[in-house]
N, C-alpha and C positions, 0 to 999 in steps of 0.2 A: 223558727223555720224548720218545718222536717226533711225537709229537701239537705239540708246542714247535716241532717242526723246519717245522710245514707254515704252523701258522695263530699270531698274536701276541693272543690271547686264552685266558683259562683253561677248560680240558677242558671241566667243565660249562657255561659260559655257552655254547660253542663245539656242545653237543650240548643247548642246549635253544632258541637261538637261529639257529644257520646248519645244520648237521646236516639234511640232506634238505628243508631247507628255502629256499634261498637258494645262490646262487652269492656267495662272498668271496675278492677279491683283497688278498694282503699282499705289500706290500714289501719287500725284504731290509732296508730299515734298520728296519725295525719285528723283525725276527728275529735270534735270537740269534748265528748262523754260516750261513756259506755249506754249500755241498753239495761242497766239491772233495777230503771223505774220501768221499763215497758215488759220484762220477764226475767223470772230466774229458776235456776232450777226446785226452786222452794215452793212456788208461785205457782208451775208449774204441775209439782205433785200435790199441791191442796186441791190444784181441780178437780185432778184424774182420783182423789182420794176422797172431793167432799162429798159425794154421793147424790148429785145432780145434774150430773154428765149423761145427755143424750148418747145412746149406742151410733147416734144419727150424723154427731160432732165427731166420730173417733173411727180412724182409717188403718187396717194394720197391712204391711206390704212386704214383700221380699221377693229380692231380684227379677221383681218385675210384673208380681202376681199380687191378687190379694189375699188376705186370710179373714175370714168370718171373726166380728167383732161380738162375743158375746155377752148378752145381759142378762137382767139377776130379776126374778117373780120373786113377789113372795109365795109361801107355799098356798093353797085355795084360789090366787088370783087365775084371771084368763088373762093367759100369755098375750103382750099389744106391741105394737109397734108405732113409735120407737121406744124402746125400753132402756133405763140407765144401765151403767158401764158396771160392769164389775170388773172393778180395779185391781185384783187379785190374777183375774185371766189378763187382762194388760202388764204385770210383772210379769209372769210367766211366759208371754210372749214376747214381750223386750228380750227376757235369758235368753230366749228360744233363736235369736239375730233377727227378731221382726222389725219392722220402722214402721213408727207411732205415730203417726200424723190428727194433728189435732184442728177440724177444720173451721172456719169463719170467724176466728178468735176475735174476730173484731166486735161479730156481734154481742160476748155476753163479758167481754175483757176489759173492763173502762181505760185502760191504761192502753191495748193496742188501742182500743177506738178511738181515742184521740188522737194517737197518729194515727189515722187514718184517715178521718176528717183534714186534719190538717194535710196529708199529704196531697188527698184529694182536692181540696183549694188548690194548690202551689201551681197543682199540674191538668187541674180543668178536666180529671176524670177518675171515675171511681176505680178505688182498689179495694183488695179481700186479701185479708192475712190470713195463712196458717201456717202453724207449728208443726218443726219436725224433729221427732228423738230417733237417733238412727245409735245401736248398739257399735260398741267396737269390729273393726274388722269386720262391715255389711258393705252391703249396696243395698237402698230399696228397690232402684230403676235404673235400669241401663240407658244406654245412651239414648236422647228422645230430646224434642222441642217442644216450648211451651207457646201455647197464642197468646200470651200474653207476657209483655213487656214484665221483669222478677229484681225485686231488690231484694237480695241474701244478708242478714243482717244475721252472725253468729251470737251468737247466746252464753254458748260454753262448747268446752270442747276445741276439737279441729276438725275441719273435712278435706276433702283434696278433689278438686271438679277437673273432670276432662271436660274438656270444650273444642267446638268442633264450628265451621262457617256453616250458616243458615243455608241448607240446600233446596228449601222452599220460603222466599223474603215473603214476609208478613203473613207469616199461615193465618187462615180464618178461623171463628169458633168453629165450622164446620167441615175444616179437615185438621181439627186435633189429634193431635199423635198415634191415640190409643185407640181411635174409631176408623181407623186403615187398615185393609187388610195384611197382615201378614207380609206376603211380597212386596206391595208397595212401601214399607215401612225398611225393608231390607234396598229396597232401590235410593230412597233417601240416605239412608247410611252413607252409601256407597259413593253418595253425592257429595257428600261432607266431607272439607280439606281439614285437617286438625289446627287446635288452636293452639295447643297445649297447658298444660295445667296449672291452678292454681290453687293454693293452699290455703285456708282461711282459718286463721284464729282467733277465739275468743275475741269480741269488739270490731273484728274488720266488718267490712261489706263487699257485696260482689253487686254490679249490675249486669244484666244479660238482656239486649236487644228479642222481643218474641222472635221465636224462630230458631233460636242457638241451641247448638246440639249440645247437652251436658250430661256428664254423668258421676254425680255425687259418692265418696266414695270414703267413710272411716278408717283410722290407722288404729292405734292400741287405747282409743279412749271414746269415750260415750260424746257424742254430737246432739248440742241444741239449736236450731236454727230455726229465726224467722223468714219466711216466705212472704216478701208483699205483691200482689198479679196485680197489675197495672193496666186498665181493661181500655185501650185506647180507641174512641168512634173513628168510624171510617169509612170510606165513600161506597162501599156494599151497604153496612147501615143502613145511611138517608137511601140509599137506592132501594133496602126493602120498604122502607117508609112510604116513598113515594109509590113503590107496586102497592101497596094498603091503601093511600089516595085515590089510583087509580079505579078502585072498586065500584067510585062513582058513574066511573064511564058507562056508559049502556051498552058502546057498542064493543066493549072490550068483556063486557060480562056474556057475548054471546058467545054460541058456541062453534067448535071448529070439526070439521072430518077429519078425524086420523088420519082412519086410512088414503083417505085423499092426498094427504099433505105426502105420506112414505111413500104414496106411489107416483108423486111428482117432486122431485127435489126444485126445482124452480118454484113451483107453487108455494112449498113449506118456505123456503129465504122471505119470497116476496111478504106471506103471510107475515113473517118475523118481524121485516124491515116496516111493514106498516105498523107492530102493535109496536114497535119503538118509536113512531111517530107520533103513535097517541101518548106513548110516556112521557114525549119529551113536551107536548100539548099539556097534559097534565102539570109540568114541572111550570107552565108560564103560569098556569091559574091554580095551585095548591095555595092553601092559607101555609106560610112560610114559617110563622109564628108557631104553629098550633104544631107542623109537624117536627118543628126543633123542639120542641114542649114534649111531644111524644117520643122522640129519640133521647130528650134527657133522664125520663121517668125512666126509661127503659134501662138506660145507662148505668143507674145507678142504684138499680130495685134490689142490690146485693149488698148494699153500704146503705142502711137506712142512718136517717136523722139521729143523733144525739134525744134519747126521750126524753120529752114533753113533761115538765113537774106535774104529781098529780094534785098536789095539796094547792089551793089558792094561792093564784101570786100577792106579792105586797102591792098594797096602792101606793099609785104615786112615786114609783123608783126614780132614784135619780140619772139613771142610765139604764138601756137595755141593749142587748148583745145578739147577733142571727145565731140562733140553735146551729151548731155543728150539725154539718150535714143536711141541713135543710134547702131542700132545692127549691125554687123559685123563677117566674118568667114574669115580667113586668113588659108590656109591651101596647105603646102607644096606639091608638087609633082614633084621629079626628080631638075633636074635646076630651076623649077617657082612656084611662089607662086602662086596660085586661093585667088583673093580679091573678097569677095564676099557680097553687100550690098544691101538689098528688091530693087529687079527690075531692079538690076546691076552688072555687074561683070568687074573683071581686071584681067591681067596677068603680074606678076610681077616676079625679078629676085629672087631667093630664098633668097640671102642675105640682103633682106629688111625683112624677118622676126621678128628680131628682134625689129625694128620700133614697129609691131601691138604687140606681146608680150607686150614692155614696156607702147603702149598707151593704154589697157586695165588693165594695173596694175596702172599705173600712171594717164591718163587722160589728158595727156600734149606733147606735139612736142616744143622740143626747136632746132629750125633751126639751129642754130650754135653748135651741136651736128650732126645733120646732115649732113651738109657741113664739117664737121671733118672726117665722117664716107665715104659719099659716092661722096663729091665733091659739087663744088656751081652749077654745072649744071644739075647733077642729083640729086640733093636735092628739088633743084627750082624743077623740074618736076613732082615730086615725090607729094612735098608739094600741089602744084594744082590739081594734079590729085585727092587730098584726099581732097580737097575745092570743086571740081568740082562734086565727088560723094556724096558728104553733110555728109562728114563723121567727118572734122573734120571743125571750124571755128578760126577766128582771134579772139586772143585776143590784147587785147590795155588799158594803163593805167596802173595802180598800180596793176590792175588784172596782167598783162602782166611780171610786174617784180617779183612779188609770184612766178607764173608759173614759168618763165624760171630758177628761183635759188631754186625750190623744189628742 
């Protein structure tokens, strides 16, 4: 469970008690293991040193600003973007008290990525790790709120976070911190009742409810910390969904007088009050299915699937497993199922339901359940079909005999 990995309390107490509701610090002796298979400082500098690091992945910041990440041509090339890191100006801007933020580790990290997958399961929505080296005695950002829900998992080092109350509850992606002007961002400050501090070391974790005011901050030694953004759907979401839906309406695609509406405020309500009558007209006959399909593609277009093997799978596995990360909508209509997977879809007999049911609870296809249920010729097809839309893959080995006697 990675849910285990962040907080020393059980799943539900954890999401009926602290879960967007409260910031919670744990301790590494209250958790089970440290984090030095998910990163270490060793781990770390093979990346920023193997000399494959996008300029694209690499964020340098101080007290609040950024600084220009620079990368390395060879001599004759034409200068492109994005262009690898040169690792050499990254030391010298750590010396210099920059904070190194290294972004989307999930994508090319096999070791965050699996927590990530996993934690995405636990919590029924995507997250995006990134990595932060903050020098001794910095700040990279001052006090500020995130839109998204933050599990702080230190690495090495220590840091020491002010924390402040959420002076605007469940900020949107579209009024993030950093895209407010100036005064409004001095007005939120001023909103925020202090929380007071808390110190993390090496192995703790912090959670922080989005919206918490913090501000991260080194004593006399180098800081490594995971960042996991926890990107929770929510009822603006399905509400732009549904404004997308509604594009069908004719009479909502026509058009309106401006100036009419500012030069009658009675006219402009009324106007209002009817196109939310068409909305809510729209919300009786939307395909319901199709636009939770759309809000979960959308969801999750940050945290891609676990890749797909490229070399031939084995015929015939004894067990196959749902690729981490693989989204999916299986969803009844009359005699067939709609399978539906980013970029693909299937029609299948209703009574393979069951199947997707158990392989989102389970995670596992044991073919000889299958051929019990639907026969060896419809099972085999079935099985490929779900290998062939990268939904589910072979497994083989000791792996393979876990899975099938789960």
């Amino acid at each position: 469970m990675a849910l285990d990995r962040c907080v020393a309390m059980p799943a539900d107490a954890f999401r009926a008690d602290v879960y967007g509701v409260r910031h919670l610090h744990t301790p590494a002796g209250d958790l089970p293991a440290g984090f030095a298979d998910l990163l270490t400082s060793q781990s770390l500098d093979e990346l920023f040193t193997g000399g494959a690091l996008r300029t694209t992945s690499v964020r340098l910041v101080r007290d609040g600003r950024e600084v220009p990440t620079r990368g390395v041509v060879e001599p004759g090339d034409v200068p492109a973007e994005p262009s690898f890191v040169d690792a050499d100006h990254l030391r010298r801007a750590l010396a210099a008290g920059n904070t190194l933020i290294l972004r989307s580790l999930h994508r090319y990290h096999p070791p965050v990525r699996r927590l990530a997958h996993q934690l995405a399961g636990e919590l029924g929505c995507a997250v995006r790790v990134n990595a932060f080296v903050t020098p001794p005695r910095s700040t990279g950002v001052d006090l500020h709120y995130d839109v998204q829900d933050v599990f702080v998992l230190q690495i090495a080092g220590s840091k020491l976070w002010r924390l402040g109350t959420p002076p605007l509850p469940a900020p949107l992606p579209s009024q993030a911190w950093f895209d407010l002007p100036a005064a409004r961002r001095e007005q939120l400050r001023a909103a925020s009742e202090p929380l007071g501090s808390v110190l993390l070391r090496a192995g703790d974790t912090l959670y922080l409810p989005r919206g918490t005011m913090h501000a991260p901050r080194t004593d006399d030694e180098l800081s490594i910390h995971l960042t996991i953004a926890v990107s929770r759907l929510t009822g603006h979401d399905l509400l732009r969904r549904l404004v997308d839906a509604a594009a069908d309406d004719a009479a909502l695609r026509a058009g309106v007088d401006l100036a009419e509406l500012e030069a009658d405020p009675d006219t402009a309500r009324t106007t209002l009050t009817w196109i939310a009558r068409r909305l809510a007209a729209t919300a009786d006959e939307v395909d319901v299915a199709g636009l939770l399909w759309s809000a979960r593609r959308e969801a999750f277009r940050d945290l891609p699937a676990e890749p797909a093997p490229v070399l031939p799978a084995p015929v015939d596995a004894p067990a196959y497993r749902l690729r981490p990360g693989a989204q999916y909508a299986a969803t009844p209509d009359g005699d067939t199922l709609r399978l539906r997977v980013p970029g693909k879809q299937a029609t299948l007999p209703v009574t393979t339901a069951p199947v997707f049911d158990a392989l989102r609870r389970h995670g596992h296809l044991d073919p000889r359940e299958l051929t019990a249920t639907f026969g060896d010729d419809d099972a085999s097809r079935l099985i490929t079909l779900l290998v062939d839309l990268d939904l589910v893959a072979p497994v083989v080995g000791a792996r393979a005999e876990r899975s099938a006697t789960a």
